[in-house]
C-alpha positions in Angstrom: 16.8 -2.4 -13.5 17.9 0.6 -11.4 17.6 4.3 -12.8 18.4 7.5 -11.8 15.4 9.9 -11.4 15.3 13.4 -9.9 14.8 14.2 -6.0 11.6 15.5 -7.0 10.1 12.3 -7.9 11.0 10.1 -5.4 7.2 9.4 -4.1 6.9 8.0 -7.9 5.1 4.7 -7.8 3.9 4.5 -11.9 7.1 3.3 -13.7 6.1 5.1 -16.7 6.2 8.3 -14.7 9.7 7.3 -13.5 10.6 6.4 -17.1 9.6 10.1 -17.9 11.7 11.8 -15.0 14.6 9.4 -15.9 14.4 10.5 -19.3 14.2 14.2 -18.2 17.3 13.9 -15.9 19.2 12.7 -18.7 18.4 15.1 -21.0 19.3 18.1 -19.1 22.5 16.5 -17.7 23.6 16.2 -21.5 22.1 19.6 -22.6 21.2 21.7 -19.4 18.6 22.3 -17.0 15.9 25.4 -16.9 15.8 25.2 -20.6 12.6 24.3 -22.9 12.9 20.6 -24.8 10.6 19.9 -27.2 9.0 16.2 -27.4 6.2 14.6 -29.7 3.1 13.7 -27.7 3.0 10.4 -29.2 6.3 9.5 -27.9 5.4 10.9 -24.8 2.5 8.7 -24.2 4.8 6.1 -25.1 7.0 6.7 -22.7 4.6 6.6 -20.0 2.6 4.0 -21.3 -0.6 6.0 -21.3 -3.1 7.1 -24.3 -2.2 10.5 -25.7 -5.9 12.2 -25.1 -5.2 14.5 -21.6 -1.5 13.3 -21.1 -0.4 16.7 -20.5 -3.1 17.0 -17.9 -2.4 14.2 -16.2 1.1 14.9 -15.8 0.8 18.4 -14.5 -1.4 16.4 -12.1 1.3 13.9 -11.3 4.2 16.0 -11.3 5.5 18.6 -8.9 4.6 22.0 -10.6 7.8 23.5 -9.2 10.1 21.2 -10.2 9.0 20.6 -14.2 6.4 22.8 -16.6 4.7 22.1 -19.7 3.7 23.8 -22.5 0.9 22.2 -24.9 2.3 24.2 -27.9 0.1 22.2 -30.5 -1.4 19.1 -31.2 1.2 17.1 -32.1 4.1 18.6 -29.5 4.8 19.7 -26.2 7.6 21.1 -24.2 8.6 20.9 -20.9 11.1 22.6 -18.6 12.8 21.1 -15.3 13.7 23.9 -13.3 14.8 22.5 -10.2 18.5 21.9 -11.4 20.7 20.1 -9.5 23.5 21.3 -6.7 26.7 20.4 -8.0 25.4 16.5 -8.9 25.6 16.2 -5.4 23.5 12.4 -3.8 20.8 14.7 -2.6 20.0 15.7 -5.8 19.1 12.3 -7.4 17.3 9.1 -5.9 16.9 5.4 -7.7 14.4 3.7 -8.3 13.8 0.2 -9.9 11.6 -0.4 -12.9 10.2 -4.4 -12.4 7.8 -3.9 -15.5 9.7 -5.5 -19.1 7.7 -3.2 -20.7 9.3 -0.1 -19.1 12.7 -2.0 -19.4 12.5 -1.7 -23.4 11.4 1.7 -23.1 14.3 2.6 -20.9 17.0 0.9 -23.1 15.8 2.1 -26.3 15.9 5.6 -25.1 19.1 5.4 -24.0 20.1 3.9 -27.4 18.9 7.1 -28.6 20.6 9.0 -26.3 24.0 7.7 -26.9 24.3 9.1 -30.8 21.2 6.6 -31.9 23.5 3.7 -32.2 20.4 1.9 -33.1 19.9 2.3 -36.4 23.0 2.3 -38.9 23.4 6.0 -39.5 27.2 6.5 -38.9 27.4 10.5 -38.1 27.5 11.4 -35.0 25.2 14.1 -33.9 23.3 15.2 -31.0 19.9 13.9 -30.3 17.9 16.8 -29.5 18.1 19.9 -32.8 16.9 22.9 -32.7 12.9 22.9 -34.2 11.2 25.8 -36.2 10.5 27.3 -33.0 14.2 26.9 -32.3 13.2 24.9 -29.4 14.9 22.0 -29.1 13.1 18.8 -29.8 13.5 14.6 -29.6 11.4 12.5 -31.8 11.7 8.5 -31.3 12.2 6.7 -34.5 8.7 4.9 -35.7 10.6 1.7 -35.7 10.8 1.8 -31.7 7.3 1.1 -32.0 8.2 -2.8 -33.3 10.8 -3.0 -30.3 8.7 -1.9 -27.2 6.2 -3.9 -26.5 2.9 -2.2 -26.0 1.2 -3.0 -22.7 -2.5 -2.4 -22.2 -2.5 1.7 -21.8 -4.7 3.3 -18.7 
């Protein structure tokens, strides 16, 4: 399965990492770059396939501290900014990479079901994904059922 990630993480090789930078690309393509998202640390982990104790950590580790920023607000949520955004959506913006793992797959699809007005479940109004919080930060929050679709792989 071929996705697009960001220029940025092209030396990538951890597919939940790529998952991650997918899934940020998309969301700021649909809602706009340099601006703080919200997401739930469990999803996160998730995501990446990893156990939630020191994810944010590791990902500043990971990650090009240029290009994307977190912020461990609290213990159940964190944010994160891309702030690298894209020339015009021009190719040397965006690379593609290939996720081999069915794991990673699942993830992938079932975020972009998400993504795409939740057409998963059977709720019928169409509304954006990511609402504005408490904080009025904007957050995502993967249904609990996602849980019983993606399989879970052994976690590092």
């Amino acid at each position: 399965m071929t996705i697009k990630i960001p220029y940025w993480a092209h030396q990538l090789t951890d597919e939940g990492l790529l998952t991650f930078a997918a899934f940020t690309t998309r969301v700021c393509d649909k809602y706009g770059y340099c601006e703080w998202y919200s997401l739930n640390k469990e999803d996160l982990a998730t995501i990446c396939n990893k156990r939630g104790a020191g994810i944010i950590d590791w990902l500043r580790r990971e990650l090009d501290g240029e290009a994307i920023e977190f912020a461990d607000m609290t213990d159940h949520y964190v944010c994160f900014r891309v702030n690298k955004q894209p020339c015009g959506g021009s190719s040397k913006d965006f690379e593609y990479a290939q996720l081999t793992e069915d794991r990673q797959q699942k993830v992938w699809i079932y975020l972009l079901g998400c993504m795409n007005y939740n057409f998963l479940t059977d709720d019928v109004v169409q509304t954006n994904t990511y609402r504005p919080n408490t904080y009025h930060v904007t957050e995502f929050k993967i249904t609990r059922e996602a849980l019983g679709y993606i399989k879970k792989a052994d976690r590092v």
